[in-house]
N, C-alpha and C positions, 0 to 999 in steps of 0.2 A: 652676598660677597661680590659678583661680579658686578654692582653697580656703584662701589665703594671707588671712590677713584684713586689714582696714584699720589702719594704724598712724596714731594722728594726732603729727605732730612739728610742735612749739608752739614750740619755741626759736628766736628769733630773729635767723637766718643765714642765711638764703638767700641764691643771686646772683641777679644779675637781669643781663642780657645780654642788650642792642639795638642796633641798627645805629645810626652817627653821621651826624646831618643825614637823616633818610630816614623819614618817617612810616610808609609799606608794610612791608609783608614778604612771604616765599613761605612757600605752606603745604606741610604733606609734611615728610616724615622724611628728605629725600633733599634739602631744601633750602639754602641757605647759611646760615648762621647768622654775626650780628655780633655788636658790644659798642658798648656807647654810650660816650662818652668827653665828655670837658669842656676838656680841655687839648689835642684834636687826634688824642689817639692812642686806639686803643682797649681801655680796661679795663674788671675785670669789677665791679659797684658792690654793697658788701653792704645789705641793708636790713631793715629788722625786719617782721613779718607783720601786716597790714593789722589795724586796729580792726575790735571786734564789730561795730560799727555805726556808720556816720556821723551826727556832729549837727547839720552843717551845717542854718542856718533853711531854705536856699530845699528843701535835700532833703527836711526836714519836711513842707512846704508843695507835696511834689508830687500833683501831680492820683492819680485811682484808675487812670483810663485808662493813667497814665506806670507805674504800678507792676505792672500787669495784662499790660505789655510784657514782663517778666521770665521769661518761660516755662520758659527753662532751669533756674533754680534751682527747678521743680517734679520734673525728673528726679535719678532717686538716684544714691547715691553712684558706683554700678559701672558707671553709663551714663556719666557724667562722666570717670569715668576709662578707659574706652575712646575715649571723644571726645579724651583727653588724650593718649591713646598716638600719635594721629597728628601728632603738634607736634611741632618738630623742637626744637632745646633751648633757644636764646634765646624762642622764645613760651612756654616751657613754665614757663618764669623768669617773665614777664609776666602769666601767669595766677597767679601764687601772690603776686601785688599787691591783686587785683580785691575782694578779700575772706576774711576767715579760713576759712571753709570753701573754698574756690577754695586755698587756701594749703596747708591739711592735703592736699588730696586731689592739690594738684600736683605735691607730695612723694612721695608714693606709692613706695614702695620697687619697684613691680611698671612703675613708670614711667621707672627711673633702671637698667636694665640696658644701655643705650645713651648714649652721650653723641654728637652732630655738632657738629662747630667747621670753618666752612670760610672762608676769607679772609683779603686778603692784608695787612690791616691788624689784625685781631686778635690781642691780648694773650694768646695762648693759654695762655702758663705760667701768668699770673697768673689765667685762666677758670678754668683745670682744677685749681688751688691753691684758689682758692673753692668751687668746685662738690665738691672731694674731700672739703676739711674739714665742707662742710655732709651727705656724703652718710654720711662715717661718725661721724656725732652720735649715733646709737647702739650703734653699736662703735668704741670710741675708735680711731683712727688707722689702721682697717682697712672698707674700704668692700667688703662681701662680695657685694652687689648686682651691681655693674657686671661686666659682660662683653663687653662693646665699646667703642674707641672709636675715631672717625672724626675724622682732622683732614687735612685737604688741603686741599692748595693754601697753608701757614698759614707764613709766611714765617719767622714772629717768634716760630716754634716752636722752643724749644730745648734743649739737654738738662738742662734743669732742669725743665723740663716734663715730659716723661721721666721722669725722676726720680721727680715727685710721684706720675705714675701709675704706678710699679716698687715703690715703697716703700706705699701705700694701696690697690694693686688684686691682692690673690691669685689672685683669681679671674676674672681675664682670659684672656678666648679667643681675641678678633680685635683688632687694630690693624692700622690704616692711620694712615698716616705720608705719604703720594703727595705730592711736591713739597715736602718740608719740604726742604729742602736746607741746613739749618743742622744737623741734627743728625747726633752723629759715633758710628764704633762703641762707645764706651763707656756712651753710653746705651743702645742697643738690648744691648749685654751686659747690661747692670742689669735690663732686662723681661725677658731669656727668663732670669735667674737667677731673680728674685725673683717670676715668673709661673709656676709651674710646666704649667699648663694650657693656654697660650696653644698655639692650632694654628692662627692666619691671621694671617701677615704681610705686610704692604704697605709696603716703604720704596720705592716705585719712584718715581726722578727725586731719588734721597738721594744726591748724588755723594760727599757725603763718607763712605758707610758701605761697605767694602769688605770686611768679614765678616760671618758670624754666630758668635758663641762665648758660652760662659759664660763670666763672670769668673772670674780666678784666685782667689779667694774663694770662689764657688760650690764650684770645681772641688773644691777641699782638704778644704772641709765634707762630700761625699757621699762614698757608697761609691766603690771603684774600681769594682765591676761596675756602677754609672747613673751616674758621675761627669760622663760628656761625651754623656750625652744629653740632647736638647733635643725637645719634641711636635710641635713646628711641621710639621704636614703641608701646608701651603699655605705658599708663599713667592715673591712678586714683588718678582726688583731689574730689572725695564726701567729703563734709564736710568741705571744705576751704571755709571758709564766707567770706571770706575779698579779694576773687578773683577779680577781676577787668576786666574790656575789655582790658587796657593798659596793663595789667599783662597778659592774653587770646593772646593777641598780640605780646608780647616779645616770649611768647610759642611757638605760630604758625609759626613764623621767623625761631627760634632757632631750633624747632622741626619739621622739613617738613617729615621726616619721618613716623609721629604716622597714625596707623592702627585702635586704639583702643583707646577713650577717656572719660575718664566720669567725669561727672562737674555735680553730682547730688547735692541739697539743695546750688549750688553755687549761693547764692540769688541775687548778685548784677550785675551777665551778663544780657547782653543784646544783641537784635538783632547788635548792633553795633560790639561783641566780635566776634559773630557767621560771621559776614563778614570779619574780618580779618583771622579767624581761613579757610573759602573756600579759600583765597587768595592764602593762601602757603601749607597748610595741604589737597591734593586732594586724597590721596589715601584711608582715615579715611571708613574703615569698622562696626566701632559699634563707634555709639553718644548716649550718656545720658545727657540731662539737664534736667532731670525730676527735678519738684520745684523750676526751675527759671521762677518764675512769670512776672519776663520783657520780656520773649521771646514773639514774638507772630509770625502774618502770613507769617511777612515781613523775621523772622529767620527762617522762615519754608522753604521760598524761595531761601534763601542763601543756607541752607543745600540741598535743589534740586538739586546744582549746582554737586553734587558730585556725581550722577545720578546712571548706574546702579553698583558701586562699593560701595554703604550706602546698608548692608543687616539685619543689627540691629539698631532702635530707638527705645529711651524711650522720651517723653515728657510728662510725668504724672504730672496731677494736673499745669500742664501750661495752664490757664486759662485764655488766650487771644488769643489762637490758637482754629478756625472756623474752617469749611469746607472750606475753603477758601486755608488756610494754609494745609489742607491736601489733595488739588487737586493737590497743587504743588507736593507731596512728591511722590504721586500716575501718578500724569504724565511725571515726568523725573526717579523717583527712581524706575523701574520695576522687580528688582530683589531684593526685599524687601521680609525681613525671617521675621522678629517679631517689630512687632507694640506696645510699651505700650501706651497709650492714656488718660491712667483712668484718670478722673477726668479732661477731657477737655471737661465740659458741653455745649461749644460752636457747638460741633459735632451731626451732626443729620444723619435720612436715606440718605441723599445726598451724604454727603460726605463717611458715608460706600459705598454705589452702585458706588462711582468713585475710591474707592480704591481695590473695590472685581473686577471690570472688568477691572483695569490696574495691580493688583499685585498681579495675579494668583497662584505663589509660593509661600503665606503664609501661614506662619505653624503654626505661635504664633501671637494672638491677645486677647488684653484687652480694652476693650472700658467699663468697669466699673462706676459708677456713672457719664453716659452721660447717661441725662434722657428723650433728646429727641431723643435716637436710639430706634426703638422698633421694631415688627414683619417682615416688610417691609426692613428694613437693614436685618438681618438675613435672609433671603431669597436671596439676593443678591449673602451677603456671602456663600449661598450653592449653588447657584447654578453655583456659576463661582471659588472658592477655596477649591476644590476637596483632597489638602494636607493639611486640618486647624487639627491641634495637638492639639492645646491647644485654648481654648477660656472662658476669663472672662466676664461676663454678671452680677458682684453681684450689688446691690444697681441700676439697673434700672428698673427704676419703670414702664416703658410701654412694656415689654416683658411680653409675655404668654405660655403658651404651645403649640400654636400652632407656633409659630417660633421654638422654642426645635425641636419638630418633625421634621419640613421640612433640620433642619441643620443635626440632624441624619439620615434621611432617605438620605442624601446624602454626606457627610464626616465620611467615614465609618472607617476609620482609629483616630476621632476622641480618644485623650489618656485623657485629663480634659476639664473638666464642671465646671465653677464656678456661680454657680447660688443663691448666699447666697441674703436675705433679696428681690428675685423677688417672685410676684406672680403666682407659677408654682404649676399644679395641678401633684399628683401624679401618675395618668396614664401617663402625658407626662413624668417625668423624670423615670419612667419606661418605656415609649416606646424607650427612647435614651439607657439605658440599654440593652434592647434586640438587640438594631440594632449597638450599639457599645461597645462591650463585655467588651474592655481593656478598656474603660473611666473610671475615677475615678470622680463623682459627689459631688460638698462641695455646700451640701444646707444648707438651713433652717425649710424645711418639718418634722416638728416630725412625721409624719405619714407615711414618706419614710427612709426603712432601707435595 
């Protein structure tokens, strides 16, 4: 990056995009971004690049003192534009007003590999149709730059917007899409066709998108040996209700690359999804179906099959998942980093004592409202997961202080305690305090502070 040099782009088309009725804004790359609007709603407003110089009299006639205030414009170009890199995109439009130099440099090609759009009144087709066509004014119709782009929460986001950035961004890696819920499979087929790089997906809280595929277009054009493959190694649908196994299954085909998959509150999978998804998808590093209540021992066993390359699960509140289902995960999956469990009441001391002596390198564990783990699992786990970081224990009901102890007196590295709503006296969770300095404890003891 820093041997890319400066391009100056004089043409006059920039957007300019600010919040309506709202003087402030948040700073940061991570902030919401608006549009200003005239009629109520919000679009994006094109405008031409500020004159060399103003001639207003009274700016003529300003003092030395008023002009001696400008210290910024004594820093150069590459400072400027690292002060630029941290604007999230609507300021980043409002600097390229202030001045023609402030214009050229907020253009910056090294500044536009990111786009954030978040809000629930924002025009976004219409943002991302101006901010496209301005970003490929030096490559006609193809913006080579861009590599991200961020729109959540954006209501009035829809597959035409999609669209713009499927058809103008080849060189797309990430998209988040989180709460767009206007838009349908047809446009996320149009990105991963017409994207061929893209490897992070976020459509999570997208009810209406219940696949991932190429188009049938894509499909015809490529070879049969990469026909139906897609890059996407990261993919969050939390929140797509309408997922299916036969949809789980066109993914898993399509998608044999993903590392990283989460299918939280996906209500209607089933162990039948989870066995298509082992079939093609072997290399998957982190799985969530927390709150699909169809899963149970038998998907616990499919996911065994992915052995010791599964280093993150969550099955929380999957409440047909036993001890059963997590001997399997603890006797093929041995390089297991973090467990959530909560709320698989099926789980007792057993099946902790066969996961604390087969999956020695856990650091994160939640077994939370399982009310038949109690003293005797926590023993287990200290005396055989020596790296436990974090461990949830709220809402069970047969934990005491004397398990507290024995888990501190022996995971010394211990960083949280979640111990809300057990019955823990307050000498034990001050004894975990003394023996694990850096723990941060969330109880429920008024009498412990």
């Amino acid at each position: 990056d820093s041997d890319l040099s400066m391009r100056t782009l004089s043409t006059p088309s920039p957007a300019l995009i600010f919040p309506p009725n709202s003087p402030g804004f948040q700073n940061g790359r991570g902030s919401s971004t608006s549009s200003s609007s005239v009629t109520g709603e919000t679009v994006a407003m094109v405008h031409s690049p500020p004159p060399t110089r103003l001639t207003h009299p009274l700016i003529r006639l300003a003092s030395k003192h008023q002009k001696e205030q400008a210290n910024i414009d004594r820093l150069p170009d590459h400072s400027m534009v690292q002060i630029f890199s941290f604007l999230p995109t609507n300021q980043l439009c409002r600097c390229a007003r202030v001045c023609r130099r402030w214009y050229n440099l907020a253009w910056d090609p090294r500044l536009w590999r990111t786009i954030r759009l978040t809000g629930e009144t924002i025009n976004v087709d219409r943002a991302l149709k101006v901010l496209t066509r301005r970003l490929c004014q030096d490559t006609p119709n193809v913006c080579l730059m861009l590599e991200t782009v961020i729109v959540s929460g954006c209501r009035r986001l829809t597959d035409r917007g999609l669209y713009t950035i499927a058809q103008c961004c080849p060189e797309l890696r990430r998209l988040e899409v989180s709460g767009c819920y206007n838009i349908s499979n047809e446009a996320v087929f149009d990105v991963v066709s017409l994207c061929p790089n893209l490897e992070h997906l976020d459509v999570s809280g997208c009810s209406k998108v219940t696949c991932i595929s190429l188009t049938r277009e894509a499909s015809i054009k490529l070879s049969p040996l990469h026909g139906k493959q897609i890059s996407i190694r990261y993919l969050d649908m939390t929140d797509c209700f309408v997922l299916e196994d036969e949809g789980l299954h066109t993914i898993a085909a399509h998608c044999t690359q993903l590392t990283h998959l989460y299918l939280r509150r996906c209500v209607r999978i089933t162990d039948e999804g989870l066995r298509y998804l082992m079939i093609y998808c072997t290399s998957i590093k982190e799985l969530s179906v927390s709150d699909c209540r169809f899963v149970s021992d038998f998907g616990m066993r499919e996911i065994a099959k992915l052995e010791s390359r599964l280093r993150y699960l969550s099955i929380a509140h999957c409440g047909r998942i036993t001890d059963v289902g997590i001997r399997y995960i603890a006797k093929y999956c041995s390089k297991l980093r973090y467990l959530n469990a909560r709320g698989c009441e099926g789980i007792t001391d057993h099946g902790v004592e066969y996961l604390a002596k087969n999956c020695t390198k856990l650091k994160s564990l939640d077994i939370g409202k399982c009310p038949l783990v109690s003293d005797t699992g926590l023993e287990f786990l200290a005396l055989n997961c020596f790296n436990l970081k974090r461990l949830s224990l709220k809402s069970c009901e047969s934990i005491t202080g004397q398990g507290l102890q024995i888990v501190a007196a022996n995971c010394f590295d211990l960083q949280m305690l979640n111990v809300q709503d057990c019955e823990v006296s307050v000498d034990a969770l001050r004894f975990v305090k003394r023996h694990c300095k850096r723990c941060i404890i969330e109880h429920t003891n008024p009498a412990f502070f």
